[in-house]
C-alpha positions as CSV (number, residue, x, y, z in Angstrom):
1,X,-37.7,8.7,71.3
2,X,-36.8,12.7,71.1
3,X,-39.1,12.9,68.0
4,X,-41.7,11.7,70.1
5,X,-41.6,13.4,73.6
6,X,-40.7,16.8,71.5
7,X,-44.2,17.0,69.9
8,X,-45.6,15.8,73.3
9,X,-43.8,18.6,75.6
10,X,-44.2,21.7,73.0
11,X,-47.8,20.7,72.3
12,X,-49.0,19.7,75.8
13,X,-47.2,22.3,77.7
14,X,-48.4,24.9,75.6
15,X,-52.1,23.6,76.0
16,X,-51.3,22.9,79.8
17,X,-50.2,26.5,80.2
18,X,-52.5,28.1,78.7
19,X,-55.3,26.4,80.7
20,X,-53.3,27.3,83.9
21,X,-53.2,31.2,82.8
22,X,-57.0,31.2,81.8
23,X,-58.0,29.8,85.0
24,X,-55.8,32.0,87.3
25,X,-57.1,35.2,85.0
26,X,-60.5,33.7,85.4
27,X,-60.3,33.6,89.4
28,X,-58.8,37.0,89.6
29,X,-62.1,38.6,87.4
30,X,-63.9,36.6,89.9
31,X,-62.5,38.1,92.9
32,X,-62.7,41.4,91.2
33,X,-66.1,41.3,90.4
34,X,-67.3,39.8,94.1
35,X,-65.5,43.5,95.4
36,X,-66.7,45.8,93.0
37,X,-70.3,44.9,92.1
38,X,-71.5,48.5,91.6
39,X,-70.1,47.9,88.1
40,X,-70.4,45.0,85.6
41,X,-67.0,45.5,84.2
42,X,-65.3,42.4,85.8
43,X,-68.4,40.0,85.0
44,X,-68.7,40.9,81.2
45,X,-64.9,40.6,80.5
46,X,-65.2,36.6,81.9
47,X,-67.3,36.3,78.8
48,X,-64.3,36.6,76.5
49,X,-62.8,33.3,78.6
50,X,-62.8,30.8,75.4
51,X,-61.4,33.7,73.0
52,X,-58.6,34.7,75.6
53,X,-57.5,31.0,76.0
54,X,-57.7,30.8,72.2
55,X,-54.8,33.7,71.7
56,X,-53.1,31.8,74.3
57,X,-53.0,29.1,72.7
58,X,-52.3,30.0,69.2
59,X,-49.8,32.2,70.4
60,X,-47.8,30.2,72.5
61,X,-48.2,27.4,69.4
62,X,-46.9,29.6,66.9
63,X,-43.9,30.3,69.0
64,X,-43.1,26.9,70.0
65,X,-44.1,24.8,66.9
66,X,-41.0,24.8,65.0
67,X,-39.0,23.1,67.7
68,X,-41.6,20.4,68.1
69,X,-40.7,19.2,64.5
70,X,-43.6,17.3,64.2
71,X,-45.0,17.5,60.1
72,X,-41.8,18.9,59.0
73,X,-43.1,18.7,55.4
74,X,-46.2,20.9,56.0
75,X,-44.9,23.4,59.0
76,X,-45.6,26.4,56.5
77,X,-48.9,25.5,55.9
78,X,-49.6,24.3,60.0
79,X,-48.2,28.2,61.1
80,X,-50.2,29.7,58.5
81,X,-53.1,27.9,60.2
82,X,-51.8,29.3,63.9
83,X,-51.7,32.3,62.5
84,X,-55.5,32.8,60.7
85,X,-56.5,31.4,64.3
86,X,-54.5,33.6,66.1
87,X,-56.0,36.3,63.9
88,X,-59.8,35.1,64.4
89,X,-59.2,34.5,67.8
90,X,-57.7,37.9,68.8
91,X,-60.6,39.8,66.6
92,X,-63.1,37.6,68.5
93,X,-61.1,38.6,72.0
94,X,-61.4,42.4,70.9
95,X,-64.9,42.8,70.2
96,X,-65.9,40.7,73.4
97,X,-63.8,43.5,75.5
98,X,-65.0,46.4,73.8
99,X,-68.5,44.9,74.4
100,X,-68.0,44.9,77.9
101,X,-66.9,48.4,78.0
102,X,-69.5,49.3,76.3
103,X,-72.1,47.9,78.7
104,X,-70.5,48.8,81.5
105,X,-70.5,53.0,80.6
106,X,-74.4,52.2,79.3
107,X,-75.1,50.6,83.1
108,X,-73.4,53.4,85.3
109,X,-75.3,55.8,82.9
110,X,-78.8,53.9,83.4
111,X,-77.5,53.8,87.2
112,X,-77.4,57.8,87.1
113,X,-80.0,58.9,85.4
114,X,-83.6,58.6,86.2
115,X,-84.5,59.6,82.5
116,X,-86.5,57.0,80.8
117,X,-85.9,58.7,77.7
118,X,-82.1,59.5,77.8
119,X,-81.6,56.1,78.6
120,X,-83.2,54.7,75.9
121,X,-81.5,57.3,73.7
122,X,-77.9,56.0,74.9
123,X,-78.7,52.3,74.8
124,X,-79.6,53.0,71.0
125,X,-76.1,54.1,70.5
126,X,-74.3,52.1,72.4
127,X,-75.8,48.8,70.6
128,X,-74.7,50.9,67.1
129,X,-71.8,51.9,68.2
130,X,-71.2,48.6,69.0
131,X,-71.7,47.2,66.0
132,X,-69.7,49.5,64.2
133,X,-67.0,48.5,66.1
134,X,-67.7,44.7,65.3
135,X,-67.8,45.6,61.7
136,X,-64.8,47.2,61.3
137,X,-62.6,45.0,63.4
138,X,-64.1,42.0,61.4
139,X,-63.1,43.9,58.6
140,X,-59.6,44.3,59.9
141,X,-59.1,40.8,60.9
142,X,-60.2,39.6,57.4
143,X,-57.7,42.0,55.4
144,X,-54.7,40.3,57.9
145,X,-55.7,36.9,57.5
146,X,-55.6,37.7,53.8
147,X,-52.4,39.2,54.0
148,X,-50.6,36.2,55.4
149,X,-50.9,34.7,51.4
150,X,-48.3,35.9,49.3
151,X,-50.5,36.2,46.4
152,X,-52.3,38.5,48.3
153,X,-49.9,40.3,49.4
154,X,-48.4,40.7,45.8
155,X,-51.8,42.2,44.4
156,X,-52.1,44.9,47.1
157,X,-50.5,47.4,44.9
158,X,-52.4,46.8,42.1
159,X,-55.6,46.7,44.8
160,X,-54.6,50.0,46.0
161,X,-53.8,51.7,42.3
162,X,-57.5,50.8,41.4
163,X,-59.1,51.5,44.7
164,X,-60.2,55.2,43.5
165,X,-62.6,53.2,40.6
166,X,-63.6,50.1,42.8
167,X,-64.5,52.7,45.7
168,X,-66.8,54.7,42.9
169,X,-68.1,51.7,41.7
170,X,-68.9,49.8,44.7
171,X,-70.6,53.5,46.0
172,X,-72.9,53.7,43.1
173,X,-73.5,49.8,43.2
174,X,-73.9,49.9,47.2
175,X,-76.0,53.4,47.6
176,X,-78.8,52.0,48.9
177,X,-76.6,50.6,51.9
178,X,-75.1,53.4,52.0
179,X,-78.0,55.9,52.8
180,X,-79.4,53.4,55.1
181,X,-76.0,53.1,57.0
182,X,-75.6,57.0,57.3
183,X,-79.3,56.8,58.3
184,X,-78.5,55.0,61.2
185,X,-75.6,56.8,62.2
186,X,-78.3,60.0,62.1
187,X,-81.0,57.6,64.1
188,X,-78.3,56.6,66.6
189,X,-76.8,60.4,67.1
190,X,-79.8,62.4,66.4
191,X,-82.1,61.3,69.0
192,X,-85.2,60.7,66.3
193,X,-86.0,57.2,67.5
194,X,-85.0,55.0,70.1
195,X,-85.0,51.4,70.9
196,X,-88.0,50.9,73.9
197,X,-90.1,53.9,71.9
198,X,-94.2,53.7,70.6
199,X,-94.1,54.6,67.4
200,X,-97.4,54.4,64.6
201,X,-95.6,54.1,61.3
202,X,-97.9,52.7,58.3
203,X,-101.1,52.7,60.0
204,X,-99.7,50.2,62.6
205,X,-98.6,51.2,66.0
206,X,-95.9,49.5,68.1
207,X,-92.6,49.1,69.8
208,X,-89.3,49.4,68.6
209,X,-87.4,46.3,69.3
210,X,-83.8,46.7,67.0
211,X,-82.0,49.3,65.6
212,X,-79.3,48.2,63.3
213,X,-77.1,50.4,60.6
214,X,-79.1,49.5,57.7
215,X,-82.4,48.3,58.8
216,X,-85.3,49.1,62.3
217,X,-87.5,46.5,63.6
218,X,-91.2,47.9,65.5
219,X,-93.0,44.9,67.4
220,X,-96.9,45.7,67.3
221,X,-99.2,45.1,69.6
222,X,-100.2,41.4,68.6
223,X,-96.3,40.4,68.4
224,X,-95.6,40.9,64.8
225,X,-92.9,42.5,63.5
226,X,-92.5,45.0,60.9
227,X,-88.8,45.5,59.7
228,X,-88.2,48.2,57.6
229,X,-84.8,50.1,56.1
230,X,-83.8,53.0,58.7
231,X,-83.5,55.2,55.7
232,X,-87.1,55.5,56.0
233,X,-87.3,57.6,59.6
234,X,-85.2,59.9,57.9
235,X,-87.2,60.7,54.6
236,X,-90.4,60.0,56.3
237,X,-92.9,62.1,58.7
238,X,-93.5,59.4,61.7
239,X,-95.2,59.6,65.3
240,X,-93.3,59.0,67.8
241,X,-95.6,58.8,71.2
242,X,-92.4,58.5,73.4
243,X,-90.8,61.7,72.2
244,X,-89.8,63.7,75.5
245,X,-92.5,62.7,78.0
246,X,-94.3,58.7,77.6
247,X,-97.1,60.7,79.4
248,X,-100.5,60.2,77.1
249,X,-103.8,61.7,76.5
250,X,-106.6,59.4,75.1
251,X,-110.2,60.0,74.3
252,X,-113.5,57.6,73.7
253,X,-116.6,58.9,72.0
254,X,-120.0,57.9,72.3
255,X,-123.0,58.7,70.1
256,X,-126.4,58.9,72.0
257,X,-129.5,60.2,72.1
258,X,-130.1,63.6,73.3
259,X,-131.5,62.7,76.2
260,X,-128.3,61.1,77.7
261,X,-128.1,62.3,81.4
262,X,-124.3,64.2,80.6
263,X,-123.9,64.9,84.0
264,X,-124.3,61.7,85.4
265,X,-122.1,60.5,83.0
266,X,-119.5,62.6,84.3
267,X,-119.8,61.4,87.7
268,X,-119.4,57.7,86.6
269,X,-116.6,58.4,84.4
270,X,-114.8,59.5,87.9
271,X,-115.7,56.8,89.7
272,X,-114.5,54.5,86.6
273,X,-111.4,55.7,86.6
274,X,-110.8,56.1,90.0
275,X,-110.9,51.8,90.1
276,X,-108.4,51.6,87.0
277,X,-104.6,51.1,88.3
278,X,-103.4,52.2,84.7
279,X,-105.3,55.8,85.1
280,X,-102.4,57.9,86.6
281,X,-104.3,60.3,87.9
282,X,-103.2,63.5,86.1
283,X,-106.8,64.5,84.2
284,X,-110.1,63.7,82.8
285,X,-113.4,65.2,81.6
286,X,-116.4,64.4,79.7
287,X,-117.7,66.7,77.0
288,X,-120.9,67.0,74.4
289,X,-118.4,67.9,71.4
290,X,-121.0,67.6,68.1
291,X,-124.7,67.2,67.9
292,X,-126.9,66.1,65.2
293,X,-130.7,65.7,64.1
294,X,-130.3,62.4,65.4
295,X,-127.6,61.7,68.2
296,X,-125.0,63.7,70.1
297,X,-121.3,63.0,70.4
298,X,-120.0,62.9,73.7
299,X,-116.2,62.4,74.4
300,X,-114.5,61.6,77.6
301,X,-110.7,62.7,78.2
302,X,-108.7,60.4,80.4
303,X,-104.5,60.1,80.7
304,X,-102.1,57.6,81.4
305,X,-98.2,57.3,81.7
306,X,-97.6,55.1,78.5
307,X,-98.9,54.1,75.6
308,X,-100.0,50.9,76.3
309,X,-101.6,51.9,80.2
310,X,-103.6,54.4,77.6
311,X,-105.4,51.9,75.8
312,X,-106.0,49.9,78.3
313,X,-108.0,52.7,80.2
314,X,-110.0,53.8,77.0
315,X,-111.1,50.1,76.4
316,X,-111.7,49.8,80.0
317,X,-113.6,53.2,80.4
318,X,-115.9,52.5,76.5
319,X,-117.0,49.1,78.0
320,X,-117.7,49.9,81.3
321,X,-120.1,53.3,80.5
322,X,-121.8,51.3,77.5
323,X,-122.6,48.9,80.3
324,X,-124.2,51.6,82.8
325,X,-126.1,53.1,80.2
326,X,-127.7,50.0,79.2
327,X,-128.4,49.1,82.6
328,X,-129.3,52.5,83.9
329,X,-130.0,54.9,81.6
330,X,-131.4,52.8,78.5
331,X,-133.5,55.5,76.9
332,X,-129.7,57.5,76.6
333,X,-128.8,54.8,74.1
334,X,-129.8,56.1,70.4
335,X,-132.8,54.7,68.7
336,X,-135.2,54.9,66.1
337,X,-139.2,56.1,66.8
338,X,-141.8,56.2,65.1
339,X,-144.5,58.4,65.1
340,X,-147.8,59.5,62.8
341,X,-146.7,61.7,60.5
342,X,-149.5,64.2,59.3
343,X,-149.0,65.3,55.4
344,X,-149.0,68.7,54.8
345,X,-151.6,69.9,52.4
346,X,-150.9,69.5,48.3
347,X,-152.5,68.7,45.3
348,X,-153.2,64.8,45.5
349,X,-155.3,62.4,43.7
350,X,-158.2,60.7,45.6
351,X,-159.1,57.5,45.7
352,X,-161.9,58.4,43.2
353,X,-159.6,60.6,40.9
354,X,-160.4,63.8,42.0
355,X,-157.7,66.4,43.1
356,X,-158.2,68.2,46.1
357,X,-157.0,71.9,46.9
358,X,-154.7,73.2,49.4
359,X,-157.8,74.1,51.6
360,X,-159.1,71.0,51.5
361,X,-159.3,68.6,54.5
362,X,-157.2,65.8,53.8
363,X,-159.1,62.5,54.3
364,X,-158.4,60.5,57.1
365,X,-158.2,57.9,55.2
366,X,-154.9,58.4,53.9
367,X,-153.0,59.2,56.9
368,X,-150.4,56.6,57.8
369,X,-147.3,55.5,60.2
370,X,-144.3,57.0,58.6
371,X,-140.5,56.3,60.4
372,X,-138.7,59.5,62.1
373,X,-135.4,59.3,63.0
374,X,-134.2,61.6,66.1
């Protein structure tokens, strides 16, 4: 009967506990977070609920299992096990607390600070700082489950006498990785691109949506996404439209004939604007900026506070003057005339093979309709 209710009471009052302590730390982060919601803190650390009752668990398992005497035979192989999931379980524990800590410094800054810019910068480094830290305690937690093996813990000297040519090895093997990892560091701390920033990198212009240590993801405008290795903002010249101000200039051009009524044009590229929400307001103007024997090239200026409020003004401002000037002005539009065209006078063959000198009246009989563009 003991070798039964043994297991029983070591096993289920070490589960039983454990679920007691998680749920009175639960209600007391509950409690904490319905006083304090100016900051996060309290809500993000109830994440880590299933990887706190895991190191619990494990824990108070480890402890207790050798007096349960239950698989005598295998107990060194059923602590190991404990042990890796005590391991697993505390590295999982860690990285959900350091992400809440993490988020809750990134909030109160974003709380502070009216900066779109700055904000964006420190959210960057927060999510690679973040990952850093996930990296290396993963890292960690894999080199102590590995140490719990004797044979593993036998060859660390050996590990550690060739560790000076393994680390030159792996460094030439890994360089690559390695330049886009310091790249990111140099993204993340040197304020050269941030996640929520326009950027126009390989003829295509977008967002960027992720930053990571080795590789930077931009979401164009019709929802692809180009993913490219961060080493390449760092070796590469890029424009970044969100750099300092989001505030944007754009300009349309028109080609049309010379007798386009400019002024008027001016007057109904106000009032355009003036009915666009995404026009802030700051400027515009409309200019003759090239002329030809043909056409002239008029371009209106216009701003907006982003990127994307920018484009929609210009499309809204090329389609909406195209369509006054076709209803209104139409002659303003360019076109092609025609017109008799009188030779000048030259040595030409008559009908009737004769040539005829300059002073010669050329016959009326030759003249014809010849295209001339304007």
């Amino acid at each position: 009967m003991e070798n039964v209710l043994r297991p029983v009471l070591v096993i289920g009052g070490s589960v039983l506990l454990t679920l007691a302590i998680g749920w009175v730390t639960d209600r007391l982060l509950c409690k904490a977070d319905e006083r304090h919601r100016d900051t996060p803190l309290w809500g993000l650390l109830r994440r880590g609920r299933v990887p706190y009752q895991l190191v619990l668990c494990a824990a108070l398992l480890r402890g207790s299992y050798d007096r349960a005497r239950l698989l005598e035979r295998h107990q060194a192989g059923v602590g190991r096990m404990l042990t890796l999931v005590l391991i697993g379980s505390t590295a999982w524990l860690v990285i959900r607390m350091a992400g809440a800590a993490l988020e809750t410094t990134y909030s109160r800054y974003a709380r502070a600070h009216r900066d779109a810019a700055r904000v964006r910068r420190v959210r960057t480094q927060v999510e690679l700082i973040m990952r850093v830290v996930s990296a290396i305690v993963i890292v960690v937690a894999i080199a102590a489950m590995l140490l719990t093996f004797p044979a593993m813990r036998t060859a660390g000297a050996s590990l550690l006498a060739s560790a000076g040519v393994l680390g030159i090895v792996a460094g030439v093997a890994a360089q690559s990785t390695l330049s886009n990892l310091f790249a990111g560091l140099q993204i993340a701390f040197g304020d050269m691109v941030r996640i929520g920033d326009t950027v126009v990198v390989g003829g295509e212009w977008g967002m960027v949506e992720e930053i990571t240590l080795t590789f930077l993801t931009v979401r164009t405008w019709d929802e692809r996404r180009i993913t490219m290795p961060v080493s390449y903002f760092t070796s590469k010249p890029f424009e970044n439209w969100s750099r300092g101000s989001p505030q944007m200039t754009g300009t349309v051009h028109w080609h049309l004939d010379h007798s386009a009524p400019v002024g008027a044009m001016r007057e109904k590229l106000r009032d355009i604007l003036r009915g666009l929400p995404a026009w802030d307001g700051r400027a515009h103007g409309l200019v003759v900026t090239d002329s030809t024997p043909n056409t002239i090239q008029v371009r209106a200026l216009m701003t907006a506070k982003d990127a994307d409020d920018i484009w929609t003004v210009r499309v809204a401002v090329r389609e909406q003057m195209l369509t006054w000037l076709v209803a209104e002005h139409p002659s303003a539009l360019p076109r092609v005339n025609t017109a008799e065209a009188v030779l000048p006078p030259q040595h030409l063959p008559s009908p009737d093979g004769a040539r005829h000198d300059a002073d010669d009246e050329f016959p009326e009989s030759v003249t014809f309709r010849a295209p001339r563009r304007r």
